[in-house]
ZAKOL-764101 format. One line per 4 residues: number of its first residue (from 1); their letters; for each residue x, y, z of N, C-alpha, C. Coordinates in steps of 0.05 Angstrom, whole numbers, plus 5000, padded with zeros to 4 digits. Example, Ala and Ser with C-alpha at 12.3 -4.5 7.8 and 13.67 -1.06 7.14 Angstrom:
# residues 2
1) AS) 5264/4886/5156/5246/4910/5156/5264/4934/5156 | 5257/4955/5142/5273/4979/5143/5258/5001/5157
***
This chain:
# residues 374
1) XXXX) 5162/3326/4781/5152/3314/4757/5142/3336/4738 | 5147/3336/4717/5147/3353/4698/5120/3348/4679 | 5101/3355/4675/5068/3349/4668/5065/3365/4644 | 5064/3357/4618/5058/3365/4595/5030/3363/4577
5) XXXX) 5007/3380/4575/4980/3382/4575/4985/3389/4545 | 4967/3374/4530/4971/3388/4500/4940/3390/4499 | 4941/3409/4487/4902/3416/4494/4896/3437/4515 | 4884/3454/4503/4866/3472/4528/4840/3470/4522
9) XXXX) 4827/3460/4517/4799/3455/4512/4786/3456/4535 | 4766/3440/4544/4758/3442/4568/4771/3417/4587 | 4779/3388/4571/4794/3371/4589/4819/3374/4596 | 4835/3388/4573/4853/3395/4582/4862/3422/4607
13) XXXX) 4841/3435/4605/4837/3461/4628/4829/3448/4644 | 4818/3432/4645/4811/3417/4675/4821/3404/4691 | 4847/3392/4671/4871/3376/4679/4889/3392/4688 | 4889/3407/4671/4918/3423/4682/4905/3444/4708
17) XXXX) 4883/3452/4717/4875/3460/4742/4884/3442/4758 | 4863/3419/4756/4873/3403/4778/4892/3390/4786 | 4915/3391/4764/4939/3383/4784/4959/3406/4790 | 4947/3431/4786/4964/3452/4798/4948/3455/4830
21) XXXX) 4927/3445/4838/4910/3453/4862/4931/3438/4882 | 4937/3443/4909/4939/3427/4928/4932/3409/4942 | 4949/3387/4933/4943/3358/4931/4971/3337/4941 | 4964/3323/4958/4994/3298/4964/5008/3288/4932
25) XXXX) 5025/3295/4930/5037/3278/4900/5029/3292/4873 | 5020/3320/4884/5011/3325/4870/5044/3337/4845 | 5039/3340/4822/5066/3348/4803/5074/3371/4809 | 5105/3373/4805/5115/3400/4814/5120/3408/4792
29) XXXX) 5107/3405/4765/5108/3434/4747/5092/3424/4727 | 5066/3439/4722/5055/3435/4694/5056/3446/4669 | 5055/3448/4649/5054/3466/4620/5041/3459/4600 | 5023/3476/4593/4996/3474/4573/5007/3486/4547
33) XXXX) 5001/3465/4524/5009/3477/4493/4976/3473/4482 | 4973/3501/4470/4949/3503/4458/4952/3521/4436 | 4947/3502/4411/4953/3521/4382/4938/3550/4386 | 4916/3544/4392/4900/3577/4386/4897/3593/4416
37) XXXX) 4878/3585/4427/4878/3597/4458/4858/3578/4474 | 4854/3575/4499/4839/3554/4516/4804/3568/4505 | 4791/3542/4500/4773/3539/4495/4764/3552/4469 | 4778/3555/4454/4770/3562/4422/4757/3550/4405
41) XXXX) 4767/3513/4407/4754/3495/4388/4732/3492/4399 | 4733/3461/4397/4705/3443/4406/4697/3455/4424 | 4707/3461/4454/4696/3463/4475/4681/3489/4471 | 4692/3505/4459/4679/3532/4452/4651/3532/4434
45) XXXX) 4652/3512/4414/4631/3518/4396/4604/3487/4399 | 4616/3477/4416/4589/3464/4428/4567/3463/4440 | 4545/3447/4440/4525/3460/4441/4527/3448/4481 | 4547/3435/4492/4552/3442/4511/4527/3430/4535
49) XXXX) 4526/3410/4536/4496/3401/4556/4507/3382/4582 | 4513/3388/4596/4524/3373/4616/4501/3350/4634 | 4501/3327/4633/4478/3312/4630/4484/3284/4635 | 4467/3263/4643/4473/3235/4646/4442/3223/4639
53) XXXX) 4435/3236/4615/4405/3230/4604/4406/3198/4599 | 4422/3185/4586/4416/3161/4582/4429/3141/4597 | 4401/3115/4601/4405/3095/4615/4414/3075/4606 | 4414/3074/4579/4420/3050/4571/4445/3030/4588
57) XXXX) 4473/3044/4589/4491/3031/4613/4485/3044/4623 | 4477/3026/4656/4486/3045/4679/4503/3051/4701 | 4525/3021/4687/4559/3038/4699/4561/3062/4686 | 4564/3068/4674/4569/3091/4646/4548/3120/4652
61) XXXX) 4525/3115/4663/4508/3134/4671/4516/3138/4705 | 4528/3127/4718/4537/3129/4745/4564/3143/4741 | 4576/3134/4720/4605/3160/4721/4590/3178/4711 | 4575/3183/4697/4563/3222/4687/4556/3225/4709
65) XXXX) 4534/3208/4719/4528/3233/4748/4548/3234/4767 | 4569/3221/4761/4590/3233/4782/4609/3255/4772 | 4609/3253/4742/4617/3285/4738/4603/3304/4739 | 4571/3302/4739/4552/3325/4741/4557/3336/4772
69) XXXX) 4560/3320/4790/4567/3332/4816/4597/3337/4817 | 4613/3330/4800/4645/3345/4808/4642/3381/4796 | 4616/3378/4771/4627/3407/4762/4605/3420/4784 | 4577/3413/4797/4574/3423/4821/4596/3441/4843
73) XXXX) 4616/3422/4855/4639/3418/4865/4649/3445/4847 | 4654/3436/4828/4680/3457/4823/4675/3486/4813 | 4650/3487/4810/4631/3508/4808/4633/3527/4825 | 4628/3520/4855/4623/3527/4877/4648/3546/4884
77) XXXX) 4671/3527/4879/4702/3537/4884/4708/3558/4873 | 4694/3566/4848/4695/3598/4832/4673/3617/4842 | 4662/3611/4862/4640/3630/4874/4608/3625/4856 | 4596/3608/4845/4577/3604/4822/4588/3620/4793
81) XXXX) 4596/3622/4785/4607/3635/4759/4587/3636/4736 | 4586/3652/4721/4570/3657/4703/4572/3630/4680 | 4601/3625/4673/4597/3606/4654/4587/3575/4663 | 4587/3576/4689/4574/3547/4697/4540/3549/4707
85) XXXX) 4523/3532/4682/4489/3540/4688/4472/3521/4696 | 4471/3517/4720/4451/3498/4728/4422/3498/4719 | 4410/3501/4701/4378/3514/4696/4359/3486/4687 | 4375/3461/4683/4357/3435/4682/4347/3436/4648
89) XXXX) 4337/3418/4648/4323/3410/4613/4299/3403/4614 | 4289/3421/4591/4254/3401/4591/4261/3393/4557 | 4247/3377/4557/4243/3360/4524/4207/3349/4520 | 4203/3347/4501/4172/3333/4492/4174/3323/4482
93) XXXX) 4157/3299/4476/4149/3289/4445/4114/3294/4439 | 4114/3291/4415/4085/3295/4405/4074/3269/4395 | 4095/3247/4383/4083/3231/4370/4082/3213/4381 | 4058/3188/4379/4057/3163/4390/4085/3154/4401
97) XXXX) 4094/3142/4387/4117/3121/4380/4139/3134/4406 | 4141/3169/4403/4168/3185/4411/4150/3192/4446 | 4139/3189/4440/4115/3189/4478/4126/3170/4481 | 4121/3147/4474/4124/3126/4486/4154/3114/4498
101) XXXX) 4180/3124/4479/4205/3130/4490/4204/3146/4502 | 4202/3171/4506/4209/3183/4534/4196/3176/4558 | 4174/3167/4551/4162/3154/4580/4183/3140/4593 | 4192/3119/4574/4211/3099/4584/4228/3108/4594
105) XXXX) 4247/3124/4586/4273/3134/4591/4267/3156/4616 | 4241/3167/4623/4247/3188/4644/4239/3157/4673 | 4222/3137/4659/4226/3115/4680/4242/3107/4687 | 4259/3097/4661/4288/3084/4665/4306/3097/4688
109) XXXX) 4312/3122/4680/4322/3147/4693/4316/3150/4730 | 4296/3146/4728/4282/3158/4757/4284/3132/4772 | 4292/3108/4763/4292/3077/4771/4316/3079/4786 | 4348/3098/4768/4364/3095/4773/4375/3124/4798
113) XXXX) 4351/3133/4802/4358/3152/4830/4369/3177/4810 | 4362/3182/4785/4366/3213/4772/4341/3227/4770 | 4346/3239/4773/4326/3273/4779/4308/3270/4749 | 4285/3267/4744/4277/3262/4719/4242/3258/4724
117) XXXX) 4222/3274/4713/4205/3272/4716/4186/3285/4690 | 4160/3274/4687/4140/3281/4664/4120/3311/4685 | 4118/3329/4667/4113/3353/4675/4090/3359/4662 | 4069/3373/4677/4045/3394/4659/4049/3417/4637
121) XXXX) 4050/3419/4617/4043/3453/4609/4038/3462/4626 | 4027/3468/4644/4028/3486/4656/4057/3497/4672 | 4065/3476/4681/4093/3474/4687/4113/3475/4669 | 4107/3471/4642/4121/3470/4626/4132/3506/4623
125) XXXX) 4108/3518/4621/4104/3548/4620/4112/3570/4647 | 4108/3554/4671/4129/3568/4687/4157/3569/4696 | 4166/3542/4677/4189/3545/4677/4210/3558/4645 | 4196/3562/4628/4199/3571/4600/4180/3579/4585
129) XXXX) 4169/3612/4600/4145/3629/4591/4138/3626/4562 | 4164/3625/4541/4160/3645/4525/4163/3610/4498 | 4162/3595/4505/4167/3571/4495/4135/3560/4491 | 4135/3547/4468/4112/3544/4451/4110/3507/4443
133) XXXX) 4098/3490/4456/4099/3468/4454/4066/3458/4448 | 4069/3427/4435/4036/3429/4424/4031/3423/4453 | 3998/3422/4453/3984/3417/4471/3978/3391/4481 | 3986/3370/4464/3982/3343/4473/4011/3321/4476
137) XXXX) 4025/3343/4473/4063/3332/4488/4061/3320/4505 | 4070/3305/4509/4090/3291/4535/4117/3303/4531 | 4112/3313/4564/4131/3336/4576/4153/3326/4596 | 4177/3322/4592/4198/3315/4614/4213/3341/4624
141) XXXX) 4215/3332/4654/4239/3358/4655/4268/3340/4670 | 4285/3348/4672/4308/3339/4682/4318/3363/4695 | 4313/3369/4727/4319/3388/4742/4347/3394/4748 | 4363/3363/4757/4396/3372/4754/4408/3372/4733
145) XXXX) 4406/3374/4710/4422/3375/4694/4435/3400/4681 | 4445/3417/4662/4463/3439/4666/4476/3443/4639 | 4480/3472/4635/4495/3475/4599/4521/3497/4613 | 4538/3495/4599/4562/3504/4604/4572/3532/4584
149) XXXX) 4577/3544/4581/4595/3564/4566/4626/3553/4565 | 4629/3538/4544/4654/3528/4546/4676/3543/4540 | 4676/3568/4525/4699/3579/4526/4707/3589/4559 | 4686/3610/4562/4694/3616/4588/4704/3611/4608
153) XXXX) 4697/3577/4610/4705/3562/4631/4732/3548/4619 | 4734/3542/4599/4764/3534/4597/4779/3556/4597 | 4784/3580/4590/4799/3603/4605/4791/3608/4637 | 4778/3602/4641/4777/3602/4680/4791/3584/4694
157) XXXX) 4791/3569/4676/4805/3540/4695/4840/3551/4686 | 4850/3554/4657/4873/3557/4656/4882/3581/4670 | 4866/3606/4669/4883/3617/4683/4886/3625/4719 | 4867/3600/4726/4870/3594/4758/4896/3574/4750
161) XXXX) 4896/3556/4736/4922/3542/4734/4951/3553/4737 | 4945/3578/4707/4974/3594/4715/4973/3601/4737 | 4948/3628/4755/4963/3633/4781/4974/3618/4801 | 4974/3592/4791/4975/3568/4813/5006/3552/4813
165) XXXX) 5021/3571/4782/5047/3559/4774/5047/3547/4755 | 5029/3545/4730/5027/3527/4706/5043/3548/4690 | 5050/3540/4662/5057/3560/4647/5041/3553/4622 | 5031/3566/4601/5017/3557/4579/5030/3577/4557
169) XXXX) 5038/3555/4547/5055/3560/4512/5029/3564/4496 | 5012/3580/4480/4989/3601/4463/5004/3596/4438 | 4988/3594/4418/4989/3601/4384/5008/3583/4376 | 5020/3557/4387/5044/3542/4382/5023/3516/4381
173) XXXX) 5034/3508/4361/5026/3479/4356/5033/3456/4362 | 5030/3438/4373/5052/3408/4385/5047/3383/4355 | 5064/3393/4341/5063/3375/4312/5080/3354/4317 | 5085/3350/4335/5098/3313/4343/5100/3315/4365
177) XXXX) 5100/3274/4375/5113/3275/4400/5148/3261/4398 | 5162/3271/4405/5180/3276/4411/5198/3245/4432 | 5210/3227/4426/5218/3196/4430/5238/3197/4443 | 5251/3175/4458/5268/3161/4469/5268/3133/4473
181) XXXX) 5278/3120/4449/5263/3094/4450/5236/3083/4447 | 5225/3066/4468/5190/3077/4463/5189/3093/4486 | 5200/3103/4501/5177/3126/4517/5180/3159/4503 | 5154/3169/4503/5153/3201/4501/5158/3211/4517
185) XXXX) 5180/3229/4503/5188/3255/4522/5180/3279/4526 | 5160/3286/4511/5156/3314/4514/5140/3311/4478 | 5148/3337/4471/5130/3351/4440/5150/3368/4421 | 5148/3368/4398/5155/3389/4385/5130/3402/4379
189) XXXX) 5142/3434/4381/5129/3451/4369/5125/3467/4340 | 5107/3476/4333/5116/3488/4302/5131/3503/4296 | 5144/3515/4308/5163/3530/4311/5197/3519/4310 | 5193/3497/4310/5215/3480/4326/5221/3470/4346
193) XXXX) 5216/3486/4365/5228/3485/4393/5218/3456/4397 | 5230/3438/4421/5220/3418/4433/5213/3423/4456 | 5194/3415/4471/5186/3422/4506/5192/3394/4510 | 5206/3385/4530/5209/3367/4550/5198/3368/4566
197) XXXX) 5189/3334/4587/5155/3325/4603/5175/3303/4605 | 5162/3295/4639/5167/3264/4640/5140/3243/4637 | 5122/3267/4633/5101/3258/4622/5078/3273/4599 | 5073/3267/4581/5054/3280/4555/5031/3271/4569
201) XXXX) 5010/3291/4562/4979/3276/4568/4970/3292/4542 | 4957/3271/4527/4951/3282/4498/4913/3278/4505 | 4904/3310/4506/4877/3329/4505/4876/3334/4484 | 4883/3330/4460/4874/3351/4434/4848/3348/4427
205) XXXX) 4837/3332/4441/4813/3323/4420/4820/3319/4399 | 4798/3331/4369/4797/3314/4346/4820/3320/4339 | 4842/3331/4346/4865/3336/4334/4888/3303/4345 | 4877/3287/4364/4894/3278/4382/4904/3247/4355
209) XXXX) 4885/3236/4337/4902/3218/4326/4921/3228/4304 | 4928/3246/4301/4950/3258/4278/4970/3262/4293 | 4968/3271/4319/4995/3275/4339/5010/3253/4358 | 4986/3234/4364/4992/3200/4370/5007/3184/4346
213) XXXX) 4989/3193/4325/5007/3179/4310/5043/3175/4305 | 5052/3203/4309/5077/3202/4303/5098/3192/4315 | 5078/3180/4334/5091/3155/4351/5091/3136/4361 | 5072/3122/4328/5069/3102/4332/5044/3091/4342
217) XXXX) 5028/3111/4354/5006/3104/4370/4976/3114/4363 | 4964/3097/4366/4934/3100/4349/4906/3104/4364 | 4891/3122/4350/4871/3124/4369/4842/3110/4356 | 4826/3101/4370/4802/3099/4351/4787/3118/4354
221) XXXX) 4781/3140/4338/4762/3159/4336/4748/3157/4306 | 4731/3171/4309/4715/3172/4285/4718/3192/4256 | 4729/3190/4237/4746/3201/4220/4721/3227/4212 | 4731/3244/4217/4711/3276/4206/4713/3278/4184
225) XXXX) 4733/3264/4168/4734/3268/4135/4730/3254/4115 | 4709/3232/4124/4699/3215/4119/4666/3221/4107 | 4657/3224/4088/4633/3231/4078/4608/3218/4097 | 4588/3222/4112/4568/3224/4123/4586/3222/4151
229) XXXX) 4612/3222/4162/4616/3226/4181/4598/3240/4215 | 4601/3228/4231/4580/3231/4248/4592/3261/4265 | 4620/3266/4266/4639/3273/4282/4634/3308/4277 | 4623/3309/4255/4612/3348/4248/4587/3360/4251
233) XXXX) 4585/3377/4265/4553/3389/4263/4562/3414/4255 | 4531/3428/4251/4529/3455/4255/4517/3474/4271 | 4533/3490/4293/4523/3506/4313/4520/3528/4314 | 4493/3535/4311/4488/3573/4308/4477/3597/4337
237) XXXX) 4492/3609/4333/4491/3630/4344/4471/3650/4340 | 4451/3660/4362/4442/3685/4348/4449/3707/4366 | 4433/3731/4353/4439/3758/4363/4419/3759/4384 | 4426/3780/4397/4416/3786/4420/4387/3772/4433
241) XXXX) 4379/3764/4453/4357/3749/4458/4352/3742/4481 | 4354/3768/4495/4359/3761/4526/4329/3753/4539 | 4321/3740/4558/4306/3722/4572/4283/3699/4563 | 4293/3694/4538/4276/3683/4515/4275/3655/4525
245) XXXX) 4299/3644/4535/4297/3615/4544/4311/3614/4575 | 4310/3611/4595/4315/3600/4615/4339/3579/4622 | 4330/3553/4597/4348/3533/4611/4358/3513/4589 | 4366/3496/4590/4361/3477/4564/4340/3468/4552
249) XXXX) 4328/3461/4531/4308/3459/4511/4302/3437/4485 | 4305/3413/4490/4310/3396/4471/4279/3385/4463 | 4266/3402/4441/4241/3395/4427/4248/3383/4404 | 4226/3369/4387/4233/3359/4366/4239/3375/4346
253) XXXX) 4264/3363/4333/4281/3382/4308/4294/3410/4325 | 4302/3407/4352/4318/3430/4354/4325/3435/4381 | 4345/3431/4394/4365/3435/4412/4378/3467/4416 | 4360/3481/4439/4366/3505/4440/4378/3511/4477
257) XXXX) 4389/3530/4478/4394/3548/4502/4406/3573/4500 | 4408/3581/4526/4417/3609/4524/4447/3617/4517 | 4465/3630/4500/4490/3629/4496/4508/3647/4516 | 4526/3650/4519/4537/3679/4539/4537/3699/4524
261) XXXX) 4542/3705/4505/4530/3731/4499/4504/3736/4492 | 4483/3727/4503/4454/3733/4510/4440/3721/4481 | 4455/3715/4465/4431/3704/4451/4425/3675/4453 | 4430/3659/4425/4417/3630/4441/4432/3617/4418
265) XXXX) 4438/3587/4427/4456/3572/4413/4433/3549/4406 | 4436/3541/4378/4416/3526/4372/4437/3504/4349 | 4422/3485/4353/4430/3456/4341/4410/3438/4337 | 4419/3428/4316/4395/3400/4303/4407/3375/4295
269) XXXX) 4407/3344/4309/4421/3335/4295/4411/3328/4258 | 4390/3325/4256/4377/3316/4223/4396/3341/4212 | 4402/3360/4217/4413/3380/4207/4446/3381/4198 | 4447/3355/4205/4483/3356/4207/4498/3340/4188
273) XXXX) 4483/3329/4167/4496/3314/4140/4501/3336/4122 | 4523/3323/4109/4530/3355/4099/4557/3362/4104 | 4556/3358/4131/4572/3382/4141/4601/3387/4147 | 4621/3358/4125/4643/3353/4128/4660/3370/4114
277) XXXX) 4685/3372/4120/4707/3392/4107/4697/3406/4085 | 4683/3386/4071/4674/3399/4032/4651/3419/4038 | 4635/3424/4059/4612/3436/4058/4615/3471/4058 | 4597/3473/4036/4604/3501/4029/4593/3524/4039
281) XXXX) 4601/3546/4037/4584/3565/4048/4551/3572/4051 | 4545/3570/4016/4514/3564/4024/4510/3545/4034 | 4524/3531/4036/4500/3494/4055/4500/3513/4089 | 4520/3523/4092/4524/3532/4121/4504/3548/4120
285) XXXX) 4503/3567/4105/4482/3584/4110/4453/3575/4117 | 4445/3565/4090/4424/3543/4088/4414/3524/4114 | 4434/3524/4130/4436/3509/4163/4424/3523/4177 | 4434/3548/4181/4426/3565/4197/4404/3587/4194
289) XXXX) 4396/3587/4168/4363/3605/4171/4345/3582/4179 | 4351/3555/4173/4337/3526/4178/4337/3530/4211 | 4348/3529/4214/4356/3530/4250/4340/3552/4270 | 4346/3579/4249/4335/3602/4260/4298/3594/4252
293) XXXX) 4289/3592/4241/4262/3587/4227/4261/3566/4249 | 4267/3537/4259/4261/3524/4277/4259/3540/4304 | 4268/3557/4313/4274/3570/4337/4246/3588/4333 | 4241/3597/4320/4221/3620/4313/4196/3604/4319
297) XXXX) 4198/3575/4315/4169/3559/4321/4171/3549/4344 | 4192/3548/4356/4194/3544/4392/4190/3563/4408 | 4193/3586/4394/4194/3611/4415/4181/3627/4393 | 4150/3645/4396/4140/3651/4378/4146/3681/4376
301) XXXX) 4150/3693/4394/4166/3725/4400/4190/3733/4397 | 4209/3707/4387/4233/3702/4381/4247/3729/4355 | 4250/3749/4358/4265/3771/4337/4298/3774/4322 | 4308/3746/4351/4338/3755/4333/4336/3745/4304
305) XXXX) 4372/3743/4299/4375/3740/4271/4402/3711/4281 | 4409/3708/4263/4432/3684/4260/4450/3696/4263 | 4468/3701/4283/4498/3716/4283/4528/3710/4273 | 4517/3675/4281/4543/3665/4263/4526/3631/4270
309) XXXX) 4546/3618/4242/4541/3590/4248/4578/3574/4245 | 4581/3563/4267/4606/3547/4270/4603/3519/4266 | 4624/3509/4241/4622/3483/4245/4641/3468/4268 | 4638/3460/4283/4639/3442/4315/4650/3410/4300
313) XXXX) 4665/3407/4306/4681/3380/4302/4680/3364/4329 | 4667/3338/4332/4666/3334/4355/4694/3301/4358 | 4706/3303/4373/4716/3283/4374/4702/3252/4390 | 4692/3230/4367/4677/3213/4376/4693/3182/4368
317) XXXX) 4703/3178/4406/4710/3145/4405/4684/3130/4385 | 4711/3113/4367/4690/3092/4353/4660/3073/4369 | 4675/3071/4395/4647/3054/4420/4629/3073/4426 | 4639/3095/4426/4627/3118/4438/4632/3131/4472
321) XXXX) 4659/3109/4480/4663/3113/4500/4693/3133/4501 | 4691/3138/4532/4717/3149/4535/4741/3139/4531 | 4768/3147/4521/4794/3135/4512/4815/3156/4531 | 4813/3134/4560/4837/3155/4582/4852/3134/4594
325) XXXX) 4879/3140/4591/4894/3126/4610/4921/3121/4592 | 4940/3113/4608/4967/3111/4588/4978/3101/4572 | 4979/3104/4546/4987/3088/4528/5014/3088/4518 | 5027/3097/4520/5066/3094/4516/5072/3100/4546
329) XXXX) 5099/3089/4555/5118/3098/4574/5120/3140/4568 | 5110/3145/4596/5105/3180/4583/5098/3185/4572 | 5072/3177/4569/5057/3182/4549/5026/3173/4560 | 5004/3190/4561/4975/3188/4578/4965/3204/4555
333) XXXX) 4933/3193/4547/4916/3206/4530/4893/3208/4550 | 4874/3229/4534/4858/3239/4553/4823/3244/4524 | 4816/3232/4513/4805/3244/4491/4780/3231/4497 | 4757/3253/4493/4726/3234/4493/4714/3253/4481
337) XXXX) 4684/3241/4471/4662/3258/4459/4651/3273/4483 | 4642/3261/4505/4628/3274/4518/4649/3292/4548 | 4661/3307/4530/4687/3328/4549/4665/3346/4563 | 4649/3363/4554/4642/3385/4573/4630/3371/4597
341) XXXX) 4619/3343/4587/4601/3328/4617/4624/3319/4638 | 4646/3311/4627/4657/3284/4633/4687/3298/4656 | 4693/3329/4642/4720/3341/4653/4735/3343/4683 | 4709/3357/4706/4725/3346/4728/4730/3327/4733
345) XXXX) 4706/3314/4732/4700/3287/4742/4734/3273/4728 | 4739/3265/4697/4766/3253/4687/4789/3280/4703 | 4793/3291/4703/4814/3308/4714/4822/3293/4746 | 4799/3294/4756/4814/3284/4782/4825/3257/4783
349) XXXX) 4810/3245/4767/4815/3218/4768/4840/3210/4743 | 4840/3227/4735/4880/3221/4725/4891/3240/4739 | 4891/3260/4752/4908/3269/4764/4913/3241/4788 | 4899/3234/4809/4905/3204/4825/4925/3185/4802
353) XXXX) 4916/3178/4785/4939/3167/4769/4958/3173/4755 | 4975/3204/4758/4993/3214/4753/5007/3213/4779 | 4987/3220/4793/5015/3209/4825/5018/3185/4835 | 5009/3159/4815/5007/3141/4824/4985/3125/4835
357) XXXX) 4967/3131/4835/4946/3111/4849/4925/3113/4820 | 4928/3083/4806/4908/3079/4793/4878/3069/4795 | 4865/3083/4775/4834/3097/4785/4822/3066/4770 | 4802/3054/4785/4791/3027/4777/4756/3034/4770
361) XXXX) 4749/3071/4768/4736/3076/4745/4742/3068/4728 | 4768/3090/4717/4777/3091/4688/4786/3064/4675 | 4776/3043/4688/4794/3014/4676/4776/3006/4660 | 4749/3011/4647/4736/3009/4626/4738/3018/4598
365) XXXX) 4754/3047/4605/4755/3067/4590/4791/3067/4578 | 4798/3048/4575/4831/3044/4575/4826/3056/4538 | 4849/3070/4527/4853/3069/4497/4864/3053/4490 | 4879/3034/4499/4886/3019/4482/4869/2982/4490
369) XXXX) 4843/2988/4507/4826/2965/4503/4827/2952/4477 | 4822/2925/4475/4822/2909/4444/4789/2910/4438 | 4770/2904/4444/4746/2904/4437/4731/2924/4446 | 4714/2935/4437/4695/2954/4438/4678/2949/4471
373) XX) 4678/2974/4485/4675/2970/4510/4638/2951/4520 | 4636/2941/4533/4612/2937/4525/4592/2938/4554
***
């Protein structure tokens, strides 16, 4: 069977690992098309929190924690690797109202057998010395939970894939899919060429409804070019900043951790209107001394500078759920917002349904469901 991965992001690197690994049924040949290189987009410039924080569903919170333990799992299999970081999350609130939700939610949480507990300053401080919270916070920490370096890890995964027999087509674009009646056969490329598949699995992320479309086939995602669009943030980078934070860090007005090149990746969502195709250089800028100036009041010894700020396109189902499973004859989509949490865990479980045995997880998460999942 001939296995065609469009996407190297992180679901698509995860896919195309796992069905090059040895496995019953498993495909005898895969090939990865990725316009730029594995893990360049989204997966690269996200702020990357691998997590099953909310209870609200808790079918839906029972598949995260079952991908939080596959990237455990698959962690392990690379020897602990630098780009995979187990270091847990603490968060506060200060104000009445925002106490009183997290109370709930680290209850909610701890009801449902996840690792989640209200912590001292004092504890707050031996686990994030250099971190500056008021004194009358309510303090959560979330011990298993974990931030990723997503480039890294989607080039780890692809190129365990190639040594494993994959081949990956780089800097080529898959600008259609490619017909026989209704089933997809494969892709064209920008170049021309066509790659032939007895099966497509369309990973592009936010790229995936312009390439569905050309055949016919529709995704519901959330349009990025749409004015107050939810689907864009802005993610900054700083310079150097080595042991400043520990682990994940979600205080009010600012979402920080450590980046792989030692400084620290910071995000806000109030910070992220704005931030669609039209947004101009100063607004970007304007983002990121905002960002840096927030970081400076979380961490008061804090010296770097802003090194870069990326705008991060996130691809977000209209429900907010995942959109996996087959939608044309040869033809399998693979697209969700929450990819860095969600990737072994979906990898294995379409790989089982590429050799045939369908996964009665993923039967919630169908793309071409008619009503909004609920």
């Amino acid at each position: 069977m001939r296995v065609l991965v469009v996407g190297a992001g992180i679901i698509g690197a995860a896919l195309a690992d796992r069905l090059t690994r040895p496995a019953p049924g498993a495909p005898a040949r895969v090939t990865v098309v990725e316009a730029e290189g594995p893990g360049t987009g989204t997966s690269g410039t996200s702020y990357a929190w691998i997590n099953a924080n909310d209870p609200a569903d808790p079918a839906y919170h029972r598949f995260r924690t079952a991908a939080m333990s596959a990237w455990r799992d698959l962690a392990a299999g690379f020897g602990a690797p630098a780009w995979y970081r187990p270091s847990g999350n603490v968060t506060w609130a200060a104000a009445d109202g925002a106490k009183e939700r997290l109370a709930d939610r680290v209850a909610r949480l701890s009801g449902l057998g996840y690792a989640a507990g209200l912590i001292t300053s004092h504890r707050l401080r031996e686990l994030e010395p250099h971190v500056a919270a008021p004194p009358d916070a309510l303090i959560a920490h979330y011990p298993g939970e974990a931030h990723l370096h997503g480039g890294p890890a989607a080039r780890a995964l692809v190129r365990r894939a190639r040594d494993s027999g994959a081949d990956l087509v780089a800097g080529r674009r898959a600008v259609r899919l490619t017909t026989d009646g209704d089933r997809v056969t494969g892709v064209r490329l920008d170049d021309g060429r066509d790659l032939d598949a007895d099966l497509t699995v369309c990973a592009a992320g936010r790229h995936s409804p312009a390439l569905l479309a050309t055949a016919g086939a529709a995704l519901p995602l959330v349009d990025p070019s749409e004015p107050g669009s939810a689907a864009p943030c802005l993610v900054a980078t700083t310079s150097a900043a080595e042991g400043v934070l520990n682990g994940l860090v979600h205080a009010p007005g600012l979402s920080a951790r450590p980046a792989a090149t030692g400084g620290l990746v910071l995000e806000a969502d109030d910070l992220d209107a704005g931030t669609d195709e039209t947004a101009s250089p100063a607004h970007v800028r304007a983002v990121g001394d905002e960002l840096l100036a927030r970081a400076r009041a979380l961490v008061p010894a804090l010296t770097a500078q802003v090194a870069e700020v990326r705008r991060c396109v996130r691809p977000l189902p209209v429900d907010g759920y995942p959109l996996v499973g087959f939608q044309r004859p040869g033809l399998y989509t693979a697209v969700t917002h929450s990819g860095i949490t969600l990737a072994p865990h979906l990898a294995a479980l379409i790989a089982e349904e590429i050799a045939g045995r369908p996964s009665g997880a993923l039967a919630p998460y169908r793309p071409n469901r008619a009503a909004p999942h609920l």
